[in-house]
C-alpha positions as CSV (number, residue, x, y, z in Angstrom):
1,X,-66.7,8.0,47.0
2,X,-68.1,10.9,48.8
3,X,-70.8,13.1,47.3
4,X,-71.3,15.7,48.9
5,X,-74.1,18.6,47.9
6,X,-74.1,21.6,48.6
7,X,-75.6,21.7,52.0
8,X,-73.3,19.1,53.1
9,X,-75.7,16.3,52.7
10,X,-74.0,13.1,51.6
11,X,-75.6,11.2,48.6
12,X,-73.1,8.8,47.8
13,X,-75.6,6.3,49.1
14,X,-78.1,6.9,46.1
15,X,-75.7,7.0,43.0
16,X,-75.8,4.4,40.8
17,X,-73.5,2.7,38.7
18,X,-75.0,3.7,35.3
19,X,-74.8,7.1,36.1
20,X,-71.6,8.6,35.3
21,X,-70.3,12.0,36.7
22,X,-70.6,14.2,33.6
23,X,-74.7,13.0,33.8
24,X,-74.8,11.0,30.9
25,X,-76.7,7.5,31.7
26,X,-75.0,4.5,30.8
27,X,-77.7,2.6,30.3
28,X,-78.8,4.3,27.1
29,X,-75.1,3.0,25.8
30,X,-75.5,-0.5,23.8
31,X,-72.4,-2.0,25.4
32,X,-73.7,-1.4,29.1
33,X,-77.2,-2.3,28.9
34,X,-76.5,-5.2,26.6
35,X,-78.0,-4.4,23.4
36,X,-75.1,-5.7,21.2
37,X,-76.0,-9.0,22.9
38,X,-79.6,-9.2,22.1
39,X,-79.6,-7.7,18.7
40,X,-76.8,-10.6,18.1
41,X,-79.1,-13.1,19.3
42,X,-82.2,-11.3,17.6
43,X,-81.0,-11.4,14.2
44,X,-78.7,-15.1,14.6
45,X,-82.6,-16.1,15.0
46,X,-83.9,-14.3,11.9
47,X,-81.6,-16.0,9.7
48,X,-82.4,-19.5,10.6
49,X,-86.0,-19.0,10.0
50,X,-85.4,-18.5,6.6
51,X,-84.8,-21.6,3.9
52,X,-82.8,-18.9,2.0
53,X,-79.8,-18.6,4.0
54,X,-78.7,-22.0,4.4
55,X,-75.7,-22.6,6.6
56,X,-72.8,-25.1,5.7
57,X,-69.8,-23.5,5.0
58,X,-69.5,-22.8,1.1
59,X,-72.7,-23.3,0.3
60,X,-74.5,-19.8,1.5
61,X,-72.5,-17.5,-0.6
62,X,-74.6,-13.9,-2.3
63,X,-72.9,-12.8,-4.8
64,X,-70.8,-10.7,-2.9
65,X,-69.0,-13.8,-1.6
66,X,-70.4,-13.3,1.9
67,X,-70.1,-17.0,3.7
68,X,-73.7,-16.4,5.9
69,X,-72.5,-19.7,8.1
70,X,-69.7,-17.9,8.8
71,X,-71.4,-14.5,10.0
72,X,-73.9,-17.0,11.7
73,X,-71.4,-18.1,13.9
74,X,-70.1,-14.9,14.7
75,X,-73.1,-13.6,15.5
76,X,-73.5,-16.7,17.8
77,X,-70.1,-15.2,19.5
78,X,-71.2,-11.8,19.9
79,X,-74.8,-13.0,21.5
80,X,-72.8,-15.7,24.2
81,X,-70.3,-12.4,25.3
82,X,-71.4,-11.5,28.6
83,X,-71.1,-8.2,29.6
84,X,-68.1,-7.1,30.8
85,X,-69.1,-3.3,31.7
86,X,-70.0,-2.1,35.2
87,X,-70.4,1.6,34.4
88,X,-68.7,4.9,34.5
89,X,-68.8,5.6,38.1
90,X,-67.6,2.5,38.8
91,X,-64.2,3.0,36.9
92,X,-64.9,0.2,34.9
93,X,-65.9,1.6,31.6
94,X,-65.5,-1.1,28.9
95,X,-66.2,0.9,26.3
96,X,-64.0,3.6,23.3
97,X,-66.1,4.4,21.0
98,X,-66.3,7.5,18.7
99,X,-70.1,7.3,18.4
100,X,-69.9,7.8,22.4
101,X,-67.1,10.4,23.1
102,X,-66.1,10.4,26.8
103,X,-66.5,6.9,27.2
104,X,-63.1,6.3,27.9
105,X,-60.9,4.3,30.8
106,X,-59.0,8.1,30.3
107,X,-62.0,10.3,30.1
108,X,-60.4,13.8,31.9
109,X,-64.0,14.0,33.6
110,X,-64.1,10.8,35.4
111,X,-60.8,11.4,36.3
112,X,-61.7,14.9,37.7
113,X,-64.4,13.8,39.6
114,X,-62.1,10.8,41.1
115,X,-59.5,13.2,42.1
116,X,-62.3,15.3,44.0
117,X,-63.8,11.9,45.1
118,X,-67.2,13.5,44.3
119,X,-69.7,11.4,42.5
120,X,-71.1,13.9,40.4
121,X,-69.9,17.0,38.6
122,X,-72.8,19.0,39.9
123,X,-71.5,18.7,43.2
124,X,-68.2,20.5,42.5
125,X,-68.0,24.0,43.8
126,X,-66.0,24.3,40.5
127,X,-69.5,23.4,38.1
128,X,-70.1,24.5,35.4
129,X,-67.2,24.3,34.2
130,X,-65.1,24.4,30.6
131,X,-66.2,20.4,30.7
132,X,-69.3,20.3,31.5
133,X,-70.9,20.8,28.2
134,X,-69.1,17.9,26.8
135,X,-72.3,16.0,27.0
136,X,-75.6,17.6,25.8
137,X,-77.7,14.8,27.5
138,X,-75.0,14.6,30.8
139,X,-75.1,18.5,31.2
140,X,-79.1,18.6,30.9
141,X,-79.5,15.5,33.6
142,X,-77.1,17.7,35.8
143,X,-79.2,20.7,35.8
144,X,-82.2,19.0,36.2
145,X,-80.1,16.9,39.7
146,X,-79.0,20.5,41.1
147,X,-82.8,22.3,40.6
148,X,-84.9,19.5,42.1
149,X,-82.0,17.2,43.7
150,X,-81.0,13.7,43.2
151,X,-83.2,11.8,45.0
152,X,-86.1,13.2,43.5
153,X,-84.4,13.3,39.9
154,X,-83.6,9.5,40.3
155,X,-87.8,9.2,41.7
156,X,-89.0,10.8,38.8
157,X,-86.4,9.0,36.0
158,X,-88.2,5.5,37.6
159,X,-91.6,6.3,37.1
160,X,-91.0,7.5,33.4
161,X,-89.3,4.0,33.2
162,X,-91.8,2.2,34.7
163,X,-94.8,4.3,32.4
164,X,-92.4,4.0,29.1
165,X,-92.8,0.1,30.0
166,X,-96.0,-0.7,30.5
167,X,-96.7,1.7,27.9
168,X,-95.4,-0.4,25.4
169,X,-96.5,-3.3,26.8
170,X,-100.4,-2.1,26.4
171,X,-99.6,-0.9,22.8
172,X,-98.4,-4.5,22.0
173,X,-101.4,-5.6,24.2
174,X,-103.6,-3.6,22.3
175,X,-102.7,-4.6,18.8
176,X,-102.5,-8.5,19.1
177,X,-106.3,-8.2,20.4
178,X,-106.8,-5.2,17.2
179,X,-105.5,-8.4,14.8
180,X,-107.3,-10.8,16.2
181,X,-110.4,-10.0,16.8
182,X,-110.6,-8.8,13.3
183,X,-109.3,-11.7,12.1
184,X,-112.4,-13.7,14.0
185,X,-114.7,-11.1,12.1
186,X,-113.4,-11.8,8.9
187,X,-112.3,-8.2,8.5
188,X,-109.5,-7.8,6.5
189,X,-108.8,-4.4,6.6
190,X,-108.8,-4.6,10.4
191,X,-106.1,-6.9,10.1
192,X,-104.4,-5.0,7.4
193,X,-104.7,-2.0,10.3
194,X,-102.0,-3.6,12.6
195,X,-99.2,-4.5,9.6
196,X,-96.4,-1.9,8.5
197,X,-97.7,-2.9,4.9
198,X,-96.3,0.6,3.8
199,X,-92.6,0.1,5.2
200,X,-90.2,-1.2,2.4
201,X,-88.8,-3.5,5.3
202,X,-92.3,-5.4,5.7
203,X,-91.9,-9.0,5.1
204,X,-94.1,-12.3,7.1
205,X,-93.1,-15.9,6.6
206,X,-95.1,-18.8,6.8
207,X,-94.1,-22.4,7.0
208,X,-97.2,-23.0,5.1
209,X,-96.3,-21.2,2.1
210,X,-93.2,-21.4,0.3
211,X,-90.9,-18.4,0.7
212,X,-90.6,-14.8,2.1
213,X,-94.3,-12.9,1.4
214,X,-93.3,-9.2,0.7
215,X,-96.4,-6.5,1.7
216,X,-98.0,-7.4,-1.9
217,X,-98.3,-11.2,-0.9
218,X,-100.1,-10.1,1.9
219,X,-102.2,-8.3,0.5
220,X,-103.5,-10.8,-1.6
221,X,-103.6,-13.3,1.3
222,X,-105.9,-11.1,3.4
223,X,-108.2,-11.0,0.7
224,X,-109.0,-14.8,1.9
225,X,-109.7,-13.6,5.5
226,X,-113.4,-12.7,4.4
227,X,-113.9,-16.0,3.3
228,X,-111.4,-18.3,5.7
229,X,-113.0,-20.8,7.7
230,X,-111.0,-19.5,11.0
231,X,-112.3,-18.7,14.3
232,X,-111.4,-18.1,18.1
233,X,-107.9,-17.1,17.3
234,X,-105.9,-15.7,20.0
235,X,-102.5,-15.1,20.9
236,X,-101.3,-17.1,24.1
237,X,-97.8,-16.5,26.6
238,X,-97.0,-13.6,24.8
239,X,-93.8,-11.8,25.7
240,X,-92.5,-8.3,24.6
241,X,-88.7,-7.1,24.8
242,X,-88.0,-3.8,23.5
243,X,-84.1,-3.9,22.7
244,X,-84.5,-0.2,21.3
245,X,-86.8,3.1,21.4
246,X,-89.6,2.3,19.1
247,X,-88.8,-1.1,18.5
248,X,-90.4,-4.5,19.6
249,X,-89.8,-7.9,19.7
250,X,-92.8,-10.0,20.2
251,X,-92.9,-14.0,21.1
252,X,-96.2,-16.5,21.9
253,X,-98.2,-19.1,20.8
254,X,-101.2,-18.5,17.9
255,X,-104.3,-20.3,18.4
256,X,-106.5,-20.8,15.9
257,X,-110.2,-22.8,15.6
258,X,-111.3,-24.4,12.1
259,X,-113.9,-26.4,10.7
260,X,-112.9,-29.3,9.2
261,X,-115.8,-31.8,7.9
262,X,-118.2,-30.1,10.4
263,X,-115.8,-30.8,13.2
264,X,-114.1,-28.1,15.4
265,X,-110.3,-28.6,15.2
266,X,-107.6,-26.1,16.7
267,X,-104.0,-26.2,15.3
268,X,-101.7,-23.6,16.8
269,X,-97.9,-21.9,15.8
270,X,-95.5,-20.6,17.1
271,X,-94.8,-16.9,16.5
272,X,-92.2,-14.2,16.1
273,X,-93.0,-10.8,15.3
274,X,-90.9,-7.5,14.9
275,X,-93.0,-4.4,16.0
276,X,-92.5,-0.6,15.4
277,X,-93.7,2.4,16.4
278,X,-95.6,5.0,14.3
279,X,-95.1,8.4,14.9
280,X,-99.1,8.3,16.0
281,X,-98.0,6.0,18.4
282,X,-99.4,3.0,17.9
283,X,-97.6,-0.6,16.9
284,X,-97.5,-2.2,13.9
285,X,-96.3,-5.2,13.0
286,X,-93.3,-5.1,10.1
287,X,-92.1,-8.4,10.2
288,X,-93.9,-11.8,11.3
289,X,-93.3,-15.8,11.1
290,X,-95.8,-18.2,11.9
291,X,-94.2,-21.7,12.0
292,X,-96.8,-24.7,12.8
293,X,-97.0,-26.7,15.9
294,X,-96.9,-30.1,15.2
């Protein structure tokens, strides 16, 4: 395709495939970027870490007659799909869905813009038009391409990325060293200071202890940190994925440095945390499981 703008400059060279012509971004779609994948995968994994939800077939029943092996196999299907999506402006949109109106193999937009064989609506001599308000977020990135042109709107929408990134990666940085160093100090508040403990959804498992330890349990557990015998914990080969805005998956390796009989002995776990985002912005942690290493 040729785009063309208005001083006859051709730009068909810098559009990429997650941007479609009406300006919405395909990557913010959970088919394209893969989402439905990962949250597949994410919560296949939260299931088995819990004694709970055992999976043979009619045995793991609620009492709503749910059979969990049987959704833990489906999930299992959904995470092993690959994508089959190539984006908009490659006329290869996989997905209809009336949560994302438009995104449509029939969408009259794309097929406008094919027809013109221009790459963008804001390139049409015709825009605005009576479509071009279809999408809030597409007309808005369109308007923003025509005042400051594409190759400095596609600059600019990198290094947000790039900042939103490491951004999150310091905040997750920032709040494993927050726990643990209060967690050498014997401070329990400090480590109370990096748990959603106020979010109904809180919940930490610990091989250690039998069952699921609601915010209450935890409580009552940090009231031990004061007088635990821990030291020179630290949180090793940590990695962060951020499937959605605001939330974070967090994976590594605890450390942690007891005295046993006088004698220095380090045991260490592996860990799984679920993250969130305040509206402060800082991260705190609203699930957690801590499973030994032998």
């Amino acid at each position: 395709m040729q785009a063309q703008e208005s001083g006859g400059h051709s730009t068909s060279h810098l559009l990429p495939c997650w941007l479609a012509p009406c300006g919405r971004d395909c990557e913010q779609c959970p088919d394209y970027s893969g989402f439905i994948q990962g949250f597949a995968q994410t919560a296949r994994h939260m299931l088995s870490l819990f004694k709970r939800y055992p999976f043979s077939t009619g045995v793991a029943r609620d009492t709503a007659g749910l059979d969990i092996d049987r959704l833990y196999h489906a999930l299992r299907w959904f995470a092993d799909q690959e994508n089959q999506c190539s984006g908009c402006a490659r006329g290869q949109c996989a997905t209809t869905s009336r949560l994302l109106p438009g995104c449509d193999p029939e969408c009259p937009i794309r097929l406008c813009a094919r027809s013109k064989e221009i790459g963008l609506c804001v390139f049409c001599r015709s825009f605005p038009c009576e479509h071009s308000g279809y999408s809030r977020h597409g007309l808005a990135n369109l308007l923003e391409i025509q005042r400051t042109g594409l190759e400095r709107w596609l600059a600019d929408r990198a290094a947000q990325s790039t900042t939103a990134g490491s951004s999150s990666l310091s905040g997750i940085t920032k709040m494993l060293e927050l726990y643990s160093t209060a967690f050498n100090n014997h401070d329990s508040f400090g480590v109370s200071s990096t748990l959603a403990l106020d979010d109904p959804r809180f919940s930490e498992f610990e091989d250690v202890v039998p069952g699921l330890m609601r915010a209450a349990d935890v409580m009552r557990m940090l009231k031990n940190v004061t007088q635990g015998s821990g030291f020179g914990m630290r949180f090793e080969n940590v990695d962060v994925c951020e499937p959605a805005e605001g939330i974070a998956i967090v994976t590594g390796i605890q450390k942690l440095k007891t005295l046993k009989a006088g004698i220095e002995v380090e045991s260490q776990s592996r860990v799984s945390l679920v993250a969130t985002r305040t509206s402060d912005g800082r991260w705190r942690i609203v699930h957690g499981h801590f499973s030994s290493v032998p």
